[in-house]
C-alpha positions in Angstrom: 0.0 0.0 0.0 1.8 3.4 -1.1 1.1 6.2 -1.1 1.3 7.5 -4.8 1.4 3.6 -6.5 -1.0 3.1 -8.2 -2.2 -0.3 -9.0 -2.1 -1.8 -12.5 -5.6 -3.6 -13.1 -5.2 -7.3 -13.9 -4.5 -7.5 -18.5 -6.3 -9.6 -20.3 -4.5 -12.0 -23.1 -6.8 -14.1 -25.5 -5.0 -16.6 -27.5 -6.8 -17.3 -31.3 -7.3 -20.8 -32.0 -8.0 -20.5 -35.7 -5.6 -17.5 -36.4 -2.1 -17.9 -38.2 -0.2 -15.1 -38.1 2.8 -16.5 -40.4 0.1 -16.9 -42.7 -1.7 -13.6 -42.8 2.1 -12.3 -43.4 2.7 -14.3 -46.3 -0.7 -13.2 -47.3 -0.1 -9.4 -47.1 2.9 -10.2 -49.2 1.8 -11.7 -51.9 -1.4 -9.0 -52.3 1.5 -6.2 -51.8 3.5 -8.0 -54.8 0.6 -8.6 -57.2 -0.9 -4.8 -56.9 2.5 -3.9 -58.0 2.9 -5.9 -60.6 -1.0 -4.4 -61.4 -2.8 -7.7 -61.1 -4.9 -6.4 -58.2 -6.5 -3.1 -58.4 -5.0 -0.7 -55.8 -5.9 -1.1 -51.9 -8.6 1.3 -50.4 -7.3 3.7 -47.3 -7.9 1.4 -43.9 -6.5 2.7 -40.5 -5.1 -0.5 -40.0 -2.4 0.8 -42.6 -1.3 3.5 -40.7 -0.9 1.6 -37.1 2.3 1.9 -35.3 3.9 4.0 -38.3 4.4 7.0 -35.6 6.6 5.0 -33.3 8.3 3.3 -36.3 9.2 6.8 -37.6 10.4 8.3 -34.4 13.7 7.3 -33.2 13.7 8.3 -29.3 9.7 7.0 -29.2 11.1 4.0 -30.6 13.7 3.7 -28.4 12.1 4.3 -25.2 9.5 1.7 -26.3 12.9 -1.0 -26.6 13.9 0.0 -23.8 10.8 -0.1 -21.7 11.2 2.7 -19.8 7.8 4.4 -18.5 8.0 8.0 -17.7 7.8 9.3 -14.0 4.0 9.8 -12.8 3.2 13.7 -12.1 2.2 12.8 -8.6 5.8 11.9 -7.7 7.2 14.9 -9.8 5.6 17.2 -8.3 6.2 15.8 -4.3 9.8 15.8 -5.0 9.4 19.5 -6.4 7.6 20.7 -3.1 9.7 18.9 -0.4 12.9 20.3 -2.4 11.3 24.1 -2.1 11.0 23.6 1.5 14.3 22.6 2.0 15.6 25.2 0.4 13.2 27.3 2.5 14.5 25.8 5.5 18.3 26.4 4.7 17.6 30.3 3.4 15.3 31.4 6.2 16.2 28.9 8.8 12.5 28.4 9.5 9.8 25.4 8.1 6.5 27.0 7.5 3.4 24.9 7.1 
């Protein structure tokens, strides 16, 4: 029990039993090959194209994605930001107010 943790609520993972992701690859593939070689017509706009492109194209989103660092909560920032004012406080004045 802490005081600024907030708990993480319990994920939920659901495994396909009929889907093949190997295979939906190959797939994609092969339609990507044969629209270029114009046997297909051309692809209609989905927003499943444009999924994940953002962090692909960013280098330090990337990274800190690889890396798996999560940023510091606000909560914590801004404790640390008041107890270091009234220390300062403390050593200028040589009183605590509160």
């Amino acid at each position: 029990m802490g005081m600024f943790s907030v708990r993480k609520p319990r994920g939920f993972q659901h495994n396909y039993i009929y889907y093949d992701p190997r295979k939906e690859k190959l797939q994609n593939i092969e339609d990507n090959a044969k629209r270029e070689l114009g046997l297909l017509p051309e692809k209609e706009f989905s927003p499943e194209d444009i999924r994940g492109r953002f962090v692909n194209a960013t280098t330090h989103v990337r990274r800190r994605k690889e890396n798996g660092r999560k940023p510091v909560p606000y909560g914590v920032l801004i404790f640390a930001i008041i107890v270091l004012l009234l220390i300062m406080r403390y050593i200028i004045t040589g009183r605590m107010m509160l």
